[in-house]
Every structure is written in structure tokens, then in C-alpha cells.
N, C-alpha and C positions, 0 to 999 in steps of 0.2 A: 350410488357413489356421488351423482350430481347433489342429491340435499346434502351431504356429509360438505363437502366442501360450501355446497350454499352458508349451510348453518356454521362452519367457523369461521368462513368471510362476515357473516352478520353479528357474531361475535366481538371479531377486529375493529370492526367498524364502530359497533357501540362500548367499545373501550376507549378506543381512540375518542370518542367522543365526551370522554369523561376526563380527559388530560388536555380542555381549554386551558390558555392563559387565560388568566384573572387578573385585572387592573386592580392599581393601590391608588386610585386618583381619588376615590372618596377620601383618603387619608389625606391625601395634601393641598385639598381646593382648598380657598381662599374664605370659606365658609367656615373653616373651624373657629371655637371661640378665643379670643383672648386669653393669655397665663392669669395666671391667676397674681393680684401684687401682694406683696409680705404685708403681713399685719402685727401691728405691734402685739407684747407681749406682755400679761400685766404682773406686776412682783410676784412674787414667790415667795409664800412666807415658810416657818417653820416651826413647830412647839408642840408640847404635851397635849394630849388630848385630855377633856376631864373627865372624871368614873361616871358611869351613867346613873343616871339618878331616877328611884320610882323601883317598881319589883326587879329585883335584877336575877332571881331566881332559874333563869330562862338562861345566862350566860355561867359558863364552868368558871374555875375558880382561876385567877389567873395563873401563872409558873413562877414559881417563886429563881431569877434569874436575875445575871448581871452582865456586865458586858469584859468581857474578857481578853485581854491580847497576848494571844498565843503565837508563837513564833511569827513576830509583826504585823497577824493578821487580827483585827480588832473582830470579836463576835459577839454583837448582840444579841440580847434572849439565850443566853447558855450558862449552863452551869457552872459556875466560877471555878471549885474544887474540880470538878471532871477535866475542867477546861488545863488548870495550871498542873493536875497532873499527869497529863495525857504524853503518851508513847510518840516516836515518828511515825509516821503512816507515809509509804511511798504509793502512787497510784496503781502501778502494777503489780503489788502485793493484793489488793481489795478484787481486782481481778474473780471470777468465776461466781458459784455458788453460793449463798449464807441462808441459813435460820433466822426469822425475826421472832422477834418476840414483841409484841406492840400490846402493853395494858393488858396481861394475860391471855392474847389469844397470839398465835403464831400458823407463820406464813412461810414464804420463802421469796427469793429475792437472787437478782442474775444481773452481773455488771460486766462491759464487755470496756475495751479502751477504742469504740466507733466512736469518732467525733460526736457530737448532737448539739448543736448550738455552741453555748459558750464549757458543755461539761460533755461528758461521754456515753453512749447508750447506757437504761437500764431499765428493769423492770420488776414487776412484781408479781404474784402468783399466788391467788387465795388470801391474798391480805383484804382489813377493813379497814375502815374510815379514812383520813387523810393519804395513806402510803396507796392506795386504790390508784390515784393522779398519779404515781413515779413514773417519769421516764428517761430521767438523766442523774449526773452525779460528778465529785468534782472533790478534787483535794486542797484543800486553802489552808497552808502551812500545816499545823497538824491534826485539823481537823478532814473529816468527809458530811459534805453538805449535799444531803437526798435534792433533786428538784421535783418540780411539776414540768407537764408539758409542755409549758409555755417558759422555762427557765427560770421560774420563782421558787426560791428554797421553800421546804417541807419539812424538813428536820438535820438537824447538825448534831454527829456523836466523835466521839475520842475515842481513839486505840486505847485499851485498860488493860490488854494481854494479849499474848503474841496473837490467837485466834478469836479476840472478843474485843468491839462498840461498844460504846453505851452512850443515850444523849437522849434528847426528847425533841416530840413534833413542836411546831410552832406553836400548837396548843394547848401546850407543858406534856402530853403525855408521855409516857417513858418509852425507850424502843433502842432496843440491845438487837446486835449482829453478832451470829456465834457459828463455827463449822465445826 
């Protein structure tokens, strides 16, 4: 009975000994460095870039696109026709389940209204090439803009029927959402 009580007094003791105060004085001596001072910032330009020159063999062909303003939302890289004949889309319609269909292979694809940055959770399942990154999404007037992880669009389609997308990746391919 004496060790039982010995061994959970030595217990007590070496818990208790693990719930020291810990000083934050490294954090505020007079040692830390200096902020850091603003540095200028040099112009910022803007313009076309020029076509690459030499085999180009090695890059897809580019998307044949324009820039579109669709319910005051200007979209570049999209399809002009898709764009100016496109359905409303409200965000909690796109809600649940879809089919993709991306350049003849097909996947599937789950969108929830969880915040994620500046769009809503989402994902993908079985897809390839660019839709592999999805992980958000986002209604901009009547389009729906796929992101990547980091918040950078992947592809932008139009409502074309009550249950069907259509639009392509940034890198023209084609990619319809259908249930």
C-alpha cells in the first residue's frame, strides 16, 4: 500500500514539474533587430507578351477566346458565344454532385458553399490534368470560375441548361458539368 501511494506522489511531482512558468524575456530584450524600413518600389509595367519563337512544337495550340462581359463581369480567355449566351447560375443551385467531362475523359466533381478563400470548397475525384489542383469555386455574374488551391482560376463555363456547364481550362481544353 506504501509503494502505491509512493509511486503516485512521484507521479504528482513530476507533472507538477512539467507546468513551470516560462519567461517571454527572450522576446522583448533590447537585442531584437531593428524593423525593417519601406523600400521603394520600381514601375509596373503592362503589355502583350510576344509568341515564342524557334520550335514551338512542345506548347498546345493556343484557345481560340475573347474577352467577354457578361452580366458586368468582364472574362477574359472565354468563349465569347458561350459567354453572351449563357443561363443565370445562382451559387446554391451548383451546390452537390456533377459529371465532368474534360477532353474525353470523365471524372466527377463535389462543391459545398464552406467558405475557402475568396470562393467556396470543392473538389475533385478521378480527374486528370489541370481539374487534379480544384479546390474551390465561385459564381461571377453568370459564369462559375473552378480555382486551384491557392485561389488562381482553372477554368470558367456557362449554364447552357438547366443541368449542364460548358467552358474550357485555361489551357483552351474543353470541360462540361452535367448531373
Amino acid at each position: 500500500m506504501r509503494t502505491i501511494h509512493a509511486v503516485a506522489g512521484l507521479a504528482v511531482v513530476l507533472a507538477l514539474a512539467g507546468c513551470q512558468r516560462t519567461s517571454m524575456s527572450d522576446f522583448n530584450s533590447n537585442n531584437s533587430p531593428a524593423p525593417l524600413q519601406a523600400q521603394p518600389v520600381p514601375t509596373v509595367s503592362s503589355g502583350q507578351l510576344s509568341a515564342p519563337s524557334g520550335d514551338t512544337s512542345q506548347f498546345p495550340a493556343a484557345p481560340v477566346s475573347g474577352t467577354a462581359t457578361v452580366g458586368g463581369v468582364q472574362t477574359p480567355g472565354t468563349d465569347v458565344a458561350a459567354a453572351t449566351n449563357a443561363l443565370d447560375v445562382t451559387k446554391e443551385s451548383m451546390v452537390g454532385n456533377w459529371r465532368v467531362s474534360n477532353s474525353g475523359s470523365s471524372c466527377d466533381m463535389f462543391l459545398t458553399l464552406t467558405n475557402l478563400g475568396s470562393g467556396s470548397r470543392g473538389g475533385t475525384r478521378g480527374c486528370a490534368g489541370e481539374l487534379t489542383a480544384m479546390g474551390s469555386w465561385e459564381v461571377a455574374g453568370k459564369q462559375v470560375v473552378l480555382k486551384d488551391r491557392n485561389g488562381n482560376p482553372l477554368a470558367r463555363l456557362f449554364k447552357t441548361a438547366d443541368a449542364r456547364f460548358d467552358g474550357s481550362t485555361n489551357s483552351g481544353q474543353s470541360v462540361s458539368l452535367s448531373r
